[in-house]
N, C-alpha and C positions, 0 to 999 in steps of 0.2 A: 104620679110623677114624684111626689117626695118619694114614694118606697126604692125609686131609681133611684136618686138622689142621694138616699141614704146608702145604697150597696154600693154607689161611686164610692161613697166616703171611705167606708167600709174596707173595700180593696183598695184603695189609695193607701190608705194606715196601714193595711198589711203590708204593701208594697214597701214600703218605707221603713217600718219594724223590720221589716228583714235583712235590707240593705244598711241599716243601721246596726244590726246585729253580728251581719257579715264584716261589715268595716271592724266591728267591738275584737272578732276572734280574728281579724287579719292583724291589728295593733298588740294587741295580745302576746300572738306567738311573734311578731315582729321583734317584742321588746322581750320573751324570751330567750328567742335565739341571740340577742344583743349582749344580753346577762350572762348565758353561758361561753361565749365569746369572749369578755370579760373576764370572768370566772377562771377558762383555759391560760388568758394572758399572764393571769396572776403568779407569783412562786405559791406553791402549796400552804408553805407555812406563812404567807402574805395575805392568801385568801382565809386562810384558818382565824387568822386574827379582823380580817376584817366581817365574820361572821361572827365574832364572840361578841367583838367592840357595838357592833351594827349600822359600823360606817365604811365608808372603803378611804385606800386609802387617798385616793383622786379628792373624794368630800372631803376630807379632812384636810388636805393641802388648800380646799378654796374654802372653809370657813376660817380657817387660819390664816388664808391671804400670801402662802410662802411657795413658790416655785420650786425649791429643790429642797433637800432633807437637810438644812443647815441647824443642827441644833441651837445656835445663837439665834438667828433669825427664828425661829421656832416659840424660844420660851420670850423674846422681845415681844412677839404679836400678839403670843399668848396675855403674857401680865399688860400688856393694853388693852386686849378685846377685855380680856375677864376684869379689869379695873373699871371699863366703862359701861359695863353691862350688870355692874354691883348693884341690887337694889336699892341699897340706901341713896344713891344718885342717880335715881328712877331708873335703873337697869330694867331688865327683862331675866328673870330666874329660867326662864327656858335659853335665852340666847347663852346664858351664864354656862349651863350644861350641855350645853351644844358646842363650847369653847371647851370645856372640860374634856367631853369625849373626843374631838378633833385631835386634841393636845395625846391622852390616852394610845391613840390610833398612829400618830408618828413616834412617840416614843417608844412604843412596839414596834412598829418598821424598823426604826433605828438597832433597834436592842436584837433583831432579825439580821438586820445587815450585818452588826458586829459580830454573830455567832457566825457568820458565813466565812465573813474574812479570817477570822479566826482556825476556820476550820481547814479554809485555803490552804491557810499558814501551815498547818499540822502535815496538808498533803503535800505540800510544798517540800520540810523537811525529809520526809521517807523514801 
């Protein structure tokens, strides 16, 4: 009776490693297809920078806390997150460069946008 007992277990756990493995590769490719979704939505040169930086630029808008590309609103949230995340007034040096890169990551969108508008401009005149 244990040796039953024991092959119950046995295909029970296999049962369940499996299904648990299946779920693993359907989460997987779920959240790869997501990312490449992402990816397509981006402008090229928007995704290019959000792979050098290693944030996108969605992250960066929500550790920064700013809803649209206002450069005021921008360096405001900035010099508050990064003043109160200073270690010397028990900050956190990771949350410190986690504001640094956010900050990084729109001011390259911005610097994006301008060369666009700019470029507008040139098509605009010929």
């Amino acid at each position: 009776q244990a040796k039953y007992l024991a092959q119950i277990i046995l295909v029970g756990a296999q049962v369940v490693g499996r299904a648990f493995m299946r779920a693993l590769r359907q989460e997987f490719a779920a959240s790869q297809a997501a990312a490449d979704a992402r990816g397509r939505a981006e402008r090229p040169q928007s995704a290019a920078a959000s792979r050098i930086i290693g944030i996108s630029l969605q992250e960066a808008q929500q550790i920064l806390n700013v809803s649209s590309l206002n450069p005021e609103e921008i360096q405001k949230n900035y010099d508050h997150l990064f003043k109160v995340n200073d270690k010397s007034v028990g900050g956190s040096f990771y949350l410190q460069s986690k504001v640094v890169r956010a900050k990084e990551r729109l001011d390259e969108e911005l610097r994006i946008q301008a060369k666009g508008e700019k470029e507008k401009g040139r098509k605009a005149e010929t």
